[in-house]
PASEBA-1860 file (N, C-alpha, C; in nm, 3 decimals):
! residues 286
1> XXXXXXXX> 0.085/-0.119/0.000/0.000/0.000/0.000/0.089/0.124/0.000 ~ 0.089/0.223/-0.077/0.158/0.362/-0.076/0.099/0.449/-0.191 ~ 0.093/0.575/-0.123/0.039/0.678/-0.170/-0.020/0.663/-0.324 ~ -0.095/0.733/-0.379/-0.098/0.793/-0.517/-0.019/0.891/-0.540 ~ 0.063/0.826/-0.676/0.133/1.005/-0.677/0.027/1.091/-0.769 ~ 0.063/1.196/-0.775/0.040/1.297/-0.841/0.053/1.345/-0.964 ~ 0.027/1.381/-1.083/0.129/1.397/-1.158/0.111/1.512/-1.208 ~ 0.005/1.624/-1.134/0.003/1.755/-1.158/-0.139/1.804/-1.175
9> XXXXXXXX> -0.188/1.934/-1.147/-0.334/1.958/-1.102/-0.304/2.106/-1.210 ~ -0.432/2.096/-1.245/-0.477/2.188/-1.380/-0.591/2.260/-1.341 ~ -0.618/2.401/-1.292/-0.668/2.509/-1.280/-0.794/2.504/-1.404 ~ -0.939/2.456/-1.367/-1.013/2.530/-1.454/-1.013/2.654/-1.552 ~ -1.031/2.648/-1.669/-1.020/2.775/-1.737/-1.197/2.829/-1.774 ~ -1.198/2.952/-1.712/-1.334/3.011/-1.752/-1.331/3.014/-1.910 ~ -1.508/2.980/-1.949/-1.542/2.956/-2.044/-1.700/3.019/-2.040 ~ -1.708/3.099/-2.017/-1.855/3.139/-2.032/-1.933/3.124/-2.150
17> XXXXXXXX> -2.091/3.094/-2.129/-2.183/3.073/-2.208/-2.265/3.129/-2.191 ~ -2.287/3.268/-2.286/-2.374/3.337/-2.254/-2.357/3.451/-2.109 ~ -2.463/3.418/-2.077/-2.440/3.480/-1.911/-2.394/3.420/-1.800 ~ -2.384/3.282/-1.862/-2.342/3.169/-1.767/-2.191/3.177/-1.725 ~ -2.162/3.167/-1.614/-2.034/3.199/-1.548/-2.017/3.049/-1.510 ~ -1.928/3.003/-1.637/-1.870/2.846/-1.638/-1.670/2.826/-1.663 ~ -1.678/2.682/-1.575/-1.516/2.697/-1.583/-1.525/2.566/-1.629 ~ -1.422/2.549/-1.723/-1.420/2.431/-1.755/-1.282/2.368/-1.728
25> XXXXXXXX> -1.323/2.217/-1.690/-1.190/2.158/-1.587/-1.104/2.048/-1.677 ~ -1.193/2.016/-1.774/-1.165/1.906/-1.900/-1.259/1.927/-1.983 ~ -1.158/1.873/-2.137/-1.055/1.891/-2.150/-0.985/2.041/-2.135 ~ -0.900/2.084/-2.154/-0.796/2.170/-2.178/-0.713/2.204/-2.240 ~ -0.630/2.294/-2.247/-0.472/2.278/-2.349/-0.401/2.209/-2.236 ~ -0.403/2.142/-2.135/-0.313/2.091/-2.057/-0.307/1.908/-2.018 ~ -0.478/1.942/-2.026/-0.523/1.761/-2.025/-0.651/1.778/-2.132 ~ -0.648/1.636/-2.208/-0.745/1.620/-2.314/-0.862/1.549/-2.240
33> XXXXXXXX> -0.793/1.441/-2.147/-0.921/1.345/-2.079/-0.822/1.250/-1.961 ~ -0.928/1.205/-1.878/-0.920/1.133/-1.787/-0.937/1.001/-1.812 ~ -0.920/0.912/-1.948/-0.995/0.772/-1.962/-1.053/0.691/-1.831 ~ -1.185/0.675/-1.846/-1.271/0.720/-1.967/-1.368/0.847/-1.921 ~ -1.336/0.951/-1.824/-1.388/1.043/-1.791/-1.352/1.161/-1.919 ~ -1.406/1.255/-1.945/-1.408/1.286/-2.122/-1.376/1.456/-2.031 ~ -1.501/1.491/-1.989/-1.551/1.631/-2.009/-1.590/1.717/-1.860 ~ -1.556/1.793/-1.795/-1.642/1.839/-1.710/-1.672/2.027/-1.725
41> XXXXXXXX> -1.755/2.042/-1.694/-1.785/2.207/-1.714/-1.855/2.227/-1.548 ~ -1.798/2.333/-1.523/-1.877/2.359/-1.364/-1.955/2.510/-1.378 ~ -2.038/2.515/-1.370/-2.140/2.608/-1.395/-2.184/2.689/-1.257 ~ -2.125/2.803/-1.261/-2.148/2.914/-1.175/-2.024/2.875/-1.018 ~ -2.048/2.950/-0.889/-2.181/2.999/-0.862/-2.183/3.124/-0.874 ~ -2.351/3.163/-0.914/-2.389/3.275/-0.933/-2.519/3.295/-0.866 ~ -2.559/3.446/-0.870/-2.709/3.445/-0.844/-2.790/3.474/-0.981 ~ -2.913/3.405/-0.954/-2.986/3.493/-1.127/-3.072/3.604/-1.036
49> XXXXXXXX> -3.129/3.657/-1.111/-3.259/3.803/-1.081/-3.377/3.730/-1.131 ~ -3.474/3.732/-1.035/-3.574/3.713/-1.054/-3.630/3.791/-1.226 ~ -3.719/3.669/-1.264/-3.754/3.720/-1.416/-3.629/3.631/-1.517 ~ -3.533/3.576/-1.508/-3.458/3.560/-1.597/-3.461/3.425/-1.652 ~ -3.409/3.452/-1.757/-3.426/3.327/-1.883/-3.341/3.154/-1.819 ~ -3.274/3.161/-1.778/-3.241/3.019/-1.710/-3.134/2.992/-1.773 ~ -3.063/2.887/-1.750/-2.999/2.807/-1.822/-3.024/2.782/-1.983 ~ -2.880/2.784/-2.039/-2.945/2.828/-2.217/-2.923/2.663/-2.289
57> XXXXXXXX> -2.936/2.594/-2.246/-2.903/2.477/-2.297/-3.059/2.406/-2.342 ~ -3.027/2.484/-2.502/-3.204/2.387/-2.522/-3.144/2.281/-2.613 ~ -3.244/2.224/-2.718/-3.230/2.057/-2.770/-3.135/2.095/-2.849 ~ -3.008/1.901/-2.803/-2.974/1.947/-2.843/-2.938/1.797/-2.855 ~ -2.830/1.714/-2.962/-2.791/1.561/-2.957/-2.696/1.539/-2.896 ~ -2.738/1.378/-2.858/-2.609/1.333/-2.778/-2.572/1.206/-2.848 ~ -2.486/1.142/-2.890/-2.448/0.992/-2.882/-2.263/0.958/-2.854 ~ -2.294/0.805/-2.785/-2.217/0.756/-2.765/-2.139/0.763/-2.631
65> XXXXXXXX> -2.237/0.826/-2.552/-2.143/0.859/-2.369/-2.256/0.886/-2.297 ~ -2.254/0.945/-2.185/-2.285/0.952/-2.039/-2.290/1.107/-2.007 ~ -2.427/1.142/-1.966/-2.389/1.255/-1.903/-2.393/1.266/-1.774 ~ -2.323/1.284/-1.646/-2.355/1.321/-1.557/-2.383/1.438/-1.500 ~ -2.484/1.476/-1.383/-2.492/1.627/-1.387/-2.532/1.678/-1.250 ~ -2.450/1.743/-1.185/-2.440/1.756/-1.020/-2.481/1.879/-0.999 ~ -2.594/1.884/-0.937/-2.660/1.978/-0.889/-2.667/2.033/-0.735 ~ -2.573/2.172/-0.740/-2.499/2.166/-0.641/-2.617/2.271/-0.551
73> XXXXXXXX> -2.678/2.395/-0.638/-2.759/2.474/-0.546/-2.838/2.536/-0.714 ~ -2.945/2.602/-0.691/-3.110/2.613/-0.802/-3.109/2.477/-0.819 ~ -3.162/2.445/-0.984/-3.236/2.376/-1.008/-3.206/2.294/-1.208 ~ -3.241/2.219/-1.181/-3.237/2.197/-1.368/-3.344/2.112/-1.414 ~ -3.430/2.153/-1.525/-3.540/2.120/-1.595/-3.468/1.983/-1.707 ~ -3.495/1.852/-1.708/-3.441/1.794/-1.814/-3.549/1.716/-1.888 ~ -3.562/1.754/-2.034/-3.638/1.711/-2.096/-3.571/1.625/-2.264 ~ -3.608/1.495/-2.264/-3.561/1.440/-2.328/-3.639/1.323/-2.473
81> XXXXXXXX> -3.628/1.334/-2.594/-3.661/1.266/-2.708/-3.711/1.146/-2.695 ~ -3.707/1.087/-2.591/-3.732/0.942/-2.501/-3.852/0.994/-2.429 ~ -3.869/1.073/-2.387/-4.022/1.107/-2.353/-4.024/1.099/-2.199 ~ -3.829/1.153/-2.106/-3.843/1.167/-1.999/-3.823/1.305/-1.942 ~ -3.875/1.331/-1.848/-3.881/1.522/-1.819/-3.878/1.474/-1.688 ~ -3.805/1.594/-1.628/-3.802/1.576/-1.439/-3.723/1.743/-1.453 ~ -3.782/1.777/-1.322/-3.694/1.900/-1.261/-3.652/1.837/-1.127 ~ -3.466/1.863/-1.130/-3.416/1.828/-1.025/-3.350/1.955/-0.947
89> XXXXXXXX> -3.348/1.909/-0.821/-3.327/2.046/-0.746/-3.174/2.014/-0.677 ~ -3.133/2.107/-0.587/-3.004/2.119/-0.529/-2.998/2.007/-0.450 ~ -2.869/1.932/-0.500/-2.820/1.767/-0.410/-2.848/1.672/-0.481 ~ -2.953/1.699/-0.600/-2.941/1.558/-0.657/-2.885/1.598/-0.787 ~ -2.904/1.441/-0.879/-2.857/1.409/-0.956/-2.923/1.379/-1.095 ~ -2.851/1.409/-1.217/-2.925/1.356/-1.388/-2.765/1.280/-1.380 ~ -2.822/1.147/-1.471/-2.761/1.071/-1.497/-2.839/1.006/-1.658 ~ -2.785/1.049/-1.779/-2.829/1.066/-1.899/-2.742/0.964/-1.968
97> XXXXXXXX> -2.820/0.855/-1.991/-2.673/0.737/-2.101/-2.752/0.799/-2.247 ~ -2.686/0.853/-2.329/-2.725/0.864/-2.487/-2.697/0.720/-2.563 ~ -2.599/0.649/-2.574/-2.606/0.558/-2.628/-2.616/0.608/-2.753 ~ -2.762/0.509/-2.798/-2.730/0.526/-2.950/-2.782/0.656/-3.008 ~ -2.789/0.768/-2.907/-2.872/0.886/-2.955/-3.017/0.924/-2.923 ~ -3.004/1.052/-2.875/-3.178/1.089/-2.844/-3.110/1.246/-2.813 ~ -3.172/1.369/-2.827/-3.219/1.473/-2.815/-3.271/1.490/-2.679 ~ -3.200/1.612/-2.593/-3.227/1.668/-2.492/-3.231/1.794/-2.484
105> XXXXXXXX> -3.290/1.897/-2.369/-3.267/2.004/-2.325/-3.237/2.021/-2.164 ~ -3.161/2.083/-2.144/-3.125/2.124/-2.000/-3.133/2.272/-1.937 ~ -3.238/2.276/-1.905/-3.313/2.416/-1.869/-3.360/2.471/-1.692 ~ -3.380/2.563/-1.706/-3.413/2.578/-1.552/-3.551/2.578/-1.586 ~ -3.630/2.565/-1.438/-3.758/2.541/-1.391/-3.822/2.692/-1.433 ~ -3.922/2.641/-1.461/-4.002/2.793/-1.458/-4.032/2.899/-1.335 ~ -4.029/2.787/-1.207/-4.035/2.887/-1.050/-3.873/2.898/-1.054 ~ -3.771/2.860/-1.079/-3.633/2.916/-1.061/-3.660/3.070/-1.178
113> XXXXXXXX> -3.718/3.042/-1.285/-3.709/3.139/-1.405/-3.790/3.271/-1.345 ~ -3.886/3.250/-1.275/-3.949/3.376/-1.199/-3.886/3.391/-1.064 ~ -3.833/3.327/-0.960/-3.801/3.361/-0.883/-3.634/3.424/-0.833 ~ -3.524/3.346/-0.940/-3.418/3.360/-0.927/-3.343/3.283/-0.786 ~ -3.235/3.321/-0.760/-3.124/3.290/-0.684/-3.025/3.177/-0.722 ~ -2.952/3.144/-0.608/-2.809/3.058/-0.612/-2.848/2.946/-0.733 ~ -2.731/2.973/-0.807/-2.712/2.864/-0.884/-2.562/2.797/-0.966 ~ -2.554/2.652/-0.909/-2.432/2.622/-0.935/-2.449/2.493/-0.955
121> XXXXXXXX> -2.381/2.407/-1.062/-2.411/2.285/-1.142/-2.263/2.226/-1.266 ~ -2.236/2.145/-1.200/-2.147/2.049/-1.282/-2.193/1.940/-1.363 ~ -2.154/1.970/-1.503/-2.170/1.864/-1.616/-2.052/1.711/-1.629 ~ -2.060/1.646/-1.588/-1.920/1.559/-1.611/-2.022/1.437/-1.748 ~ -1.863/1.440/-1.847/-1.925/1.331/-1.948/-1.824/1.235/-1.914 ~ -1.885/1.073/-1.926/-1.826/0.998/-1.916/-1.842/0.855/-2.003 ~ -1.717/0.841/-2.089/-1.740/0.770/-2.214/-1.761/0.620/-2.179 ~ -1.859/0.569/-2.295/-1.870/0.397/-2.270/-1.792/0.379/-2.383
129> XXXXXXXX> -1.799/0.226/-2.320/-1.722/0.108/-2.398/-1.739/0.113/-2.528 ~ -1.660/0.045/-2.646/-1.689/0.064/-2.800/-1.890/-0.042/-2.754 ~ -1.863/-0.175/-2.706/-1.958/-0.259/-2.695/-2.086/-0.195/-2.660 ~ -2.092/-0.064/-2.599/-2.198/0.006/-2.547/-2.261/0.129/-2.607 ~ -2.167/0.166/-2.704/-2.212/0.311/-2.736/-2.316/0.318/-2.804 ~ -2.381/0.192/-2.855/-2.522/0.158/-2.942/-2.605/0.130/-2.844 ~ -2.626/0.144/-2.730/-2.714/0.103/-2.620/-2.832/0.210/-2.652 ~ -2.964/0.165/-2.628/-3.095/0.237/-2.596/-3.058/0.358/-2.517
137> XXXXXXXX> -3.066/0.496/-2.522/-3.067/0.544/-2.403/-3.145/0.528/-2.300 ~ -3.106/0.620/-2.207/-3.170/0.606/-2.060/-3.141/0.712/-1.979 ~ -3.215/0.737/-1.940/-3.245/0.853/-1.806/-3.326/0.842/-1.680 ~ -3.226/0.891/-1.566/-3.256/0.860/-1.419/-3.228/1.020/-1.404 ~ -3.315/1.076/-1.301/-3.295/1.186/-1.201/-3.353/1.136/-1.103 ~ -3.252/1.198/-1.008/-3.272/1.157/-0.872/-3.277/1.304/-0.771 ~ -3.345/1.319/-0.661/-3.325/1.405/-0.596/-3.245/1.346/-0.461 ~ -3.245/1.467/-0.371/-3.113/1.474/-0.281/-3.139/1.344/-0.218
145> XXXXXXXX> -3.246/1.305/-0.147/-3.319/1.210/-0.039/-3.291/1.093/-0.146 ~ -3.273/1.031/-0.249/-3.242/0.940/-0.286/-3.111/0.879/-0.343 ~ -3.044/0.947/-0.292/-2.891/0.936/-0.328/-2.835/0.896/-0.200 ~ -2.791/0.783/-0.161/-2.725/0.697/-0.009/-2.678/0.777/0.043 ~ -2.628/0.799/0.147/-2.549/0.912/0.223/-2.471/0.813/0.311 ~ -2.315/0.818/0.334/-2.254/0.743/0.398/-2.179/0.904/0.484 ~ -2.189/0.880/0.635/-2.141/0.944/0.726/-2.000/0.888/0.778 ~ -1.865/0.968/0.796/-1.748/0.909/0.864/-1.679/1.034/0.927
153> XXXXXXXX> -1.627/0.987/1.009/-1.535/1.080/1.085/-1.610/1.155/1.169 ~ -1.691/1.058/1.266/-1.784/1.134/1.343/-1.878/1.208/1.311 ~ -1.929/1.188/1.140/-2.008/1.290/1.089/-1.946/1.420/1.050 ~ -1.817/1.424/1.042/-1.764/1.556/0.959/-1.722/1.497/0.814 ~ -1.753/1.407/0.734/-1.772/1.361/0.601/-1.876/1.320/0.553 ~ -1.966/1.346/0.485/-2.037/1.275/0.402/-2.016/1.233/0.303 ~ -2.051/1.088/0.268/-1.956/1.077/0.096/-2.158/1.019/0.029 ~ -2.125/1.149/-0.092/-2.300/1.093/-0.185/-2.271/0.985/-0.260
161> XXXXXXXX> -2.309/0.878/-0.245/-2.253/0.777/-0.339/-2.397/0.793/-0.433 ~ -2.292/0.818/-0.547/-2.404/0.838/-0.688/-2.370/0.652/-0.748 ~ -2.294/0.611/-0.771/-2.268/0.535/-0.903/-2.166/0.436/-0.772 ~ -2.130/0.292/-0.784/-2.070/0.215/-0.746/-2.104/0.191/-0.600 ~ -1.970/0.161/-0.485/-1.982/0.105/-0.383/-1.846/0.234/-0.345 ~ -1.894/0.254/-0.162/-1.845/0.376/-0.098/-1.849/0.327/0.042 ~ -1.770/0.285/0.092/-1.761/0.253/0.246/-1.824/0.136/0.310 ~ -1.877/0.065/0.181/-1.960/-0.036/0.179/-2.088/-0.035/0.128
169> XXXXXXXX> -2.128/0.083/0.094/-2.291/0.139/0.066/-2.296/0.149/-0.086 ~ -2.389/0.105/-0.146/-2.419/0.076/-0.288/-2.452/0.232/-0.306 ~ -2.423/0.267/-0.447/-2.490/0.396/-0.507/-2.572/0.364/-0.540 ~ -2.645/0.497/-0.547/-2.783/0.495/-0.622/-2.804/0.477/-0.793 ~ -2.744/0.447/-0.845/-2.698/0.406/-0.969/-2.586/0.277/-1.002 ~ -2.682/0.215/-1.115/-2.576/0.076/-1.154/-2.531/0.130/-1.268 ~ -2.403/0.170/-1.331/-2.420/0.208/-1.458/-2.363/0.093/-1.546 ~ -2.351/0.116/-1.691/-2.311/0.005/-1.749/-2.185/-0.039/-1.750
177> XXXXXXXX> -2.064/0.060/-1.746/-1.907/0.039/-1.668/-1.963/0.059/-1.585 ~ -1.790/-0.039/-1.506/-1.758/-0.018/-1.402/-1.727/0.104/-1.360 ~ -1.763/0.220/-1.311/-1.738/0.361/-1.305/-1.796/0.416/-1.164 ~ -1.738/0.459/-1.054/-1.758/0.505/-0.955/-1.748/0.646/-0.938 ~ -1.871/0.663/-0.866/-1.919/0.816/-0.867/-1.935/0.876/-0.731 ~ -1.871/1.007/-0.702/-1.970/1.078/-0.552/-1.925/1.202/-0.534 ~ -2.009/1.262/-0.416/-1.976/1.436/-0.408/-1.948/1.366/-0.278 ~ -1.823/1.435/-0.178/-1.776/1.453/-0.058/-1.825/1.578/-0.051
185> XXXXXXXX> -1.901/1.596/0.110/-1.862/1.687/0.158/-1.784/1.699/0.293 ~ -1.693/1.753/0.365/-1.590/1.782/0.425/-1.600/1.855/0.502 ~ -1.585/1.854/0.668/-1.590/2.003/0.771/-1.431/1.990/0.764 ~ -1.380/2.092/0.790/-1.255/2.165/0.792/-1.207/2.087/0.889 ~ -1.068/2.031/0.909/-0.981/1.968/1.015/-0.990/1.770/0.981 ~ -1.129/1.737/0.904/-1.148/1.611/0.874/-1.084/1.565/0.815 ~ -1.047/1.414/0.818/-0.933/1.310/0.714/-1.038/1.185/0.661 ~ -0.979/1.188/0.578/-1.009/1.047/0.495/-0.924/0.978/0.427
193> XXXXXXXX> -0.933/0.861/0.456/-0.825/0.787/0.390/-0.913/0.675/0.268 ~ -0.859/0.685/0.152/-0.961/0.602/0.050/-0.830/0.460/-0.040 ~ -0.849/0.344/-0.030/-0.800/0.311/-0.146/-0.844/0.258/-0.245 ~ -0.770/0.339/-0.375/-0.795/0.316/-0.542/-0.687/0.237/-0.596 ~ -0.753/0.069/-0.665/-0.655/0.008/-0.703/-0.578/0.116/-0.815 ~ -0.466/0.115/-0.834/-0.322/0.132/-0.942/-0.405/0.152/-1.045 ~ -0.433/0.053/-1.084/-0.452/0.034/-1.205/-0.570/0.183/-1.270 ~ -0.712/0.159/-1.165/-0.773/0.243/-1.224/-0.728/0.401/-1.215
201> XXXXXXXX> -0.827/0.492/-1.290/-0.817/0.625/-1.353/-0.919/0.682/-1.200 ~ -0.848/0.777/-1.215/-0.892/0.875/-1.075/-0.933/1.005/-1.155 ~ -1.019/1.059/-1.097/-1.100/1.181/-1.128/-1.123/1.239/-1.008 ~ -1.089/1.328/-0.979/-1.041/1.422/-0.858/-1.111/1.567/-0.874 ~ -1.171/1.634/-0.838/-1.205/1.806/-0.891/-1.249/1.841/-0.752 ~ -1.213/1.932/-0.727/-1.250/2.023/-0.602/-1.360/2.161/-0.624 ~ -1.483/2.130/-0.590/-1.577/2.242/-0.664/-1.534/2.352/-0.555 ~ -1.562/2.344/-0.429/-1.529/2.437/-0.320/-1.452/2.366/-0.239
209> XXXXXXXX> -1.322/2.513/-0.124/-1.247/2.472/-0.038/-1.120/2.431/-0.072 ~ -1.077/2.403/0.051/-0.896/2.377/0.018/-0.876/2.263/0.126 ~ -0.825/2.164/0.023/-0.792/2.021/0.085/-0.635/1.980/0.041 ~ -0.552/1.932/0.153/-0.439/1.865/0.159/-0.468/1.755/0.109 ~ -0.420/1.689/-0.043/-0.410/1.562/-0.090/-0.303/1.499/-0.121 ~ -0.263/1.359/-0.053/-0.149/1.367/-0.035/-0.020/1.429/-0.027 ~ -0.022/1.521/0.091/0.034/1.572/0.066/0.075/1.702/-0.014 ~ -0.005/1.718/-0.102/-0.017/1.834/-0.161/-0.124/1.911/-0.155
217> XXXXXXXX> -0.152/2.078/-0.152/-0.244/2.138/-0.138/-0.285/2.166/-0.284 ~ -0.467/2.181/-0.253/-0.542/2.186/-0.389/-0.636/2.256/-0.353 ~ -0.738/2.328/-0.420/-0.843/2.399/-0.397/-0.961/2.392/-0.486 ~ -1.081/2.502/-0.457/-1.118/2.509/-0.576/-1.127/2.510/-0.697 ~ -1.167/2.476/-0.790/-1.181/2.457/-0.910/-1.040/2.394/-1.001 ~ -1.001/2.322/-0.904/-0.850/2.285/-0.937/-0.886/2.087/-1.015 ~ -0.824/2.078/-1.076/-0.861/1.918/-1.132/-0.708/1.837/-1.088 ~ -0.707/1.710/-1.008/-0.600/1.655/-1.016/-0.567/1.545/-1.054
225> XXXXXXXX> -0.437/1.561/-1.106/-0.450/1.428/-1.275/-0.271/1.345/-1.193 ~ -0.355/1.224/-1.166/-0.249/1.134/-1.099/-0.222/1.046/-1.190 ~ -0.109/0.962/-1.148/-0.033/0.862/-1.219/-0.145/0.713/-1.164 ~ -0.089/0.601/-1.248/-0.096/0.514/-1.228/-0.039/0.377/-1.111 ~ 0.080/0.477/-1.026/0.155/0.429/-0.908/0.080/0.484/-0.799 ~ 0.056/0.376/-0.672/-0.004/0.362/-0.563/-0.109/0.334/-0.560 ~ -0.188/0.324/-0.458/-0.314/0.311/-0.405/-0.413/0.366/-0.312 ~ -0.304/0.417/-0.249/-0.367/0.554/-0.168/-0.412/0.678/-0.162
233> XXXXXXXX> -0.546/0.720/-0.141/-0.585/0.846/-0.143/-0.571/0.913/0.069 ~ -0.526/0.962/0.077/-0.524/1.055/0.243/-0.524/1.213/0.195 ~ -0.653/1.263/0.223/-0.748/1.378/0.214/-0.736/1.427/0.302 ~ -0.695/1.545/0.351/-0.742/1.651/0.461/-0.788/1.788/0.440 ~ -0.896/1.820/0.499/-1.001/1.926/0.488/-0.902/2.077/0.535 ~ -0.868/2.156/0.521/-0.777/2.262/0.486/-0.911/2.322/0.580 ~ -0.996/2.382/0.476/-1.136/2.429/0.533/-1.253/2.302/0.501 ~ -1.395/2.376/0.539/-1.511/2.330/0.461/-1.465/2.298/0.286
241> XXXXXXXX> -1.501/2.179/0.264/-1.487/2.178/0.105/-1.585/2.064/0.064 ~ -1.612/2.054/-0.063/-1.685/1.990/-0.137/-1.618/1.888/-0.253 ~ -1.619/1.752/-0.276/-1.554/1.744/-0.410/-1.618/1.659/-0.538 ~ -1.574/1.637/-0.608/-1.631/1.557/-0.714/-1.493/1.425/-0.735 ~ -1.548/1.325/-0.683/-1.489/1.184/-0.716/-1.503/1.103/-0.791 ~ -1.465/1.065/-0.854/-1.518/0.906/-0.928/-1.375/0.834/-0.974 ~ -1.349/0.681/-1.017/-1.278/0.655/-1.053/-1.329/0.532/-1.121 ~ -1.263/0.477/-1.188/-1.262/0.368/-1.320/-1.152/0.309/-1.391
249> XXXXXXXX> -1.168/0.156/-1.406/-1.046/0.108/-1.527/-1.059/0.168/-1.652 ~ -0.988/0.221/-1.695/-1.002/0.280/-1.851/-0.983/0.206/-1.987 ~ -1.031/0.243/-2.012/-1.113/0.170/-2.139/-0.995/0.103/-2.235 ~ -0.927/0.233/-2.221/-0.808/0.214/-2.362/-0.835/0.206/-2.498 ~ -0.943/0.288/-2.526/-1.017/0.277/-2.647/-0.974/0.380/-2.739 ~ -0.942/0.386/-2.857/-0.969/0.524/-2.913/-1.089/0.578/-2.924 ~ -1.033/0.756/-2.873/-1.145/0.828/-2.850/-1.191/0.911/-3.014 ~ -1.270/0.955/-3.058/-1.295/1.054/-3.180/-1.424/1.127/-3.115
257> XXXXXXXX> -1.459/1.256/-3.103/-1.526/1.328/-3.002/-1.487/1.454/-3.119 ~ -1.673/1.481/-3.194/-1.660/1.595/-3.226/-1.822/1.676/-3.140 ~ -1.797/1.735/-3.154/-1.904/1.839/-3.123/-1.971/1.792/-2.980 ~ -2.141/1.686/-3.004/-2.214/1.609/-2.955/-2.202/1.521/-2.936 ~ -2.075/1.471/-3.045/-2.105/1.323/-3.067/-1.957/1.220/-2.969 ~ -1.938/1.143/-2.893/-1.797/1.055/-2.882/-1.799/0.906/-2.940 ~ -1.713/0.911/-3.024/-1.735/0.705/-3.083/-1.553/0.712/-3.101 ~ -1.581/0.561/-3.190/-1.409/0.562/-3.176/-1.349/0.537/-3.301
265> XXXXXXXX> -1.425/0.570/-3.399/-1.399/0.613/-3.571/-1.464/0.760/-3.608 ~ -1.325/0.795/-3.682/-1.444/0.882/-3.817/-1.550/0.862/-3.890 ~ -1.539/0.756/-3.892/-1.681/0.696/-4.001/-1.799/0.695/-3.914 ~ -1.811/0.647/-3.760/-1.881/0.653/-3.677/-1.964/0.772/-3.621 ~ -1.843/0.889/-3.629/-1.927/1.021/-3.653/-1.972/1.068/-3.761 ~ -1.907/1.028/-3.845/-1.993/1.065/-3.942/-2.115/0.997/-3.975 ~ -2.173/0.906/-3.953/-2.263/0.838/-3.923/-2.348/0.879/-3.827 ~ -2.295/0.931/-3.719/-2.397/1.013/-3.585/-2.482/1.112/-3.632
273> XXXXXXXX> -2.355/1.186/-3.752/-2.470/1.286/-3.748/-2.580/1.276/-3.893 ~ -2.531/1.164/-3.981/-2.626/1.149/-4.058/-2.761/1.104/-4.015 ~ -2.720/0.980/-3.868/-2.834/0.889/-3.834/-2.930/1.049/-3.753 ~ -2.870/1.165/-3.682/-2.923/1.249/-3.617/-3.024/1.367/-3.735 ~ -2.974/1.358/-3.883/-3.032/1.442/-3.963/-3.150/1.430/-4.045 ~ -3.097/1.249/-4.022/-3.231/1.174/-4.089/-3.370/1.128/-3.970 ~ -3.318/1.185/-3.862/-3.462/1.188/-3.739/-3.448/1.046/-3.726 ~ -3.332/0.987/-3.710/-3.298/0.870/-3.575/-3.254/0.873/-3.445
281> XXXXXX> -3.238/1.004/-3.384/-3.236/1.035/-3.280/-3.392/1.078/-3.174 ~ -3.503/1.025/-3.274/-3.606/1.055/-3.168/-3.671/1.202/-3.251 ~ -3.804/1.234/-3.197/-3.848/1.405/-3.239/-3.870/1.446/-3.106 ~ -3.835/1.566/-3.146/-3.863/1.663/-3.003/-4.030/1.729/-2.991 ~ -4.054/1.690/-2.854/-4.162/1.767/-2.848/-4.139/1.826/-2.759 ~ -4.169/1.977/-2.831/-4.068/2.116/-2.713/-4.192/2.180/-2.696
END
């Protein structure tokens, strides 16, 4: 057993959309991807003004990956070509497999759109297997109360287990990889000690706060991209902080990722978006 090393932590770069005050943590000019973790965008925090238009993300295609989507404080409206709609609120979770394609929008609620306030929300994409990327889609939202909650350290940790197994406690999600998912939250002075076999891919992001990880200090909006040597994660809470975890064996697949689309040929996208032009992705009813 000995540490994870490190092999260097990459500073979100703001990327705004619109009015949206977004940082994006992957890819980068510094890291392309996490195999098989692809993409994350962290969205706000901000306040809106009562009266305002919401979140600008209307229909739009997906194939061949995973969306995950962490809803940290407001709200998000998700409506999808599959004929599933849910508004999820602060603490829970969208968990979106596109597979072989379907049409979504990701919008705020109409009482967030008249009423306004706090709003802050992370997108993480996370790629399937070549064997999977033709799968049916599927969509789960979950709110806060249905996502496990595992308590440690006397109750100064909570770990949300979204996706896999966490201290022993099943997530609220089976996905089709093996892919482990959760938000920590952290009181200031708390430790945790976690181990991640070697082998798999670690996904590390700190939305809020400043935590000692192994050994090294990290903060907000910081992403940390480790090696494949050790097994040990030892966490300490600096202050209050929040994080985004998951880890996974990686695929080792080639990736090809244009726009909407991730597969692992050219021909394959190009195919996405023919099968998406010729209305095989579903019709929208907006």
């Amino acid at each position: 057993m000995s540490l994870r090393q490190i092999k260097q932590q990459h500073r979100a770069v703001s990327a705004p959309i619109a009015d949206l005050i977004t940082y994006r943590a992957l890819p980068t000019q510094a890291v392309e991807h996490i195999d098989p973790f692809l993409f994350l965008n962290h969205h706000g925090p901000q306040v809106y003004r009562p009266k305002n238009q919401g979140l600008p993300f209307g229909p739009h295609p997906h194939r061949g990956f995973e969306t995950v989507t962490f809803i940290v404080a407001g709200d998000i409206m998700h409506q999808d070509s599959g004929g599933h709609k849910s508004v999820i609120e602060a603490g829970g979770i969208q968990w979106m497999t596109a597979g072989s394609g379907l049409i979504h929008s990701e919008v705020s609620s109409e009482q967030f759109k008249a009423t306004g306030g706090d709003l802050e929300i992370l997108q993480l994409w996370v790629n399937l297997p070549a064997k999977n990327k033709m799968v049916a889609p599927r969509y789960i939202g979950l709110q806060q109360d249905e996502i496990p909650t595992v308590a440690l350290d006397e109750g100064r940790i909570l770990i949300h287990a979204v996706s896999g197994t966490w201290a022993g406690t099943a997530g609220a999600i089976q996905p089709l990889a093996d892919v482990q998912l959760a938000t920590l939250d952290l009181q200031a002075g708390s430790t945790l000690d976690l181990s991640i076999a070697a082998e798999r891919s670690i996904f590390f992001y700190t939305i809020t706060g400043k935590l000692r990880l192994n050994g090294q200090d990290t903060e907000a909006r910081q992403l940390v991209e480790f090696t494949h040597e050790g097994d040990e994660l030892h966490i300490e809470a600096l202050t209050d902080a929040k994080i985004l975890l998951g880890h996974a064996r990686p695929f080792n697949e080639p990736i090809v990722a244009y726009g909407p689309f991730v597969m692992n040929t050219e021909a394959e996208i190009r195919q996405a978006y023919h099968d998406y032009q010729s209305g095989k992705f579903g019709t929208w009813q907006g």
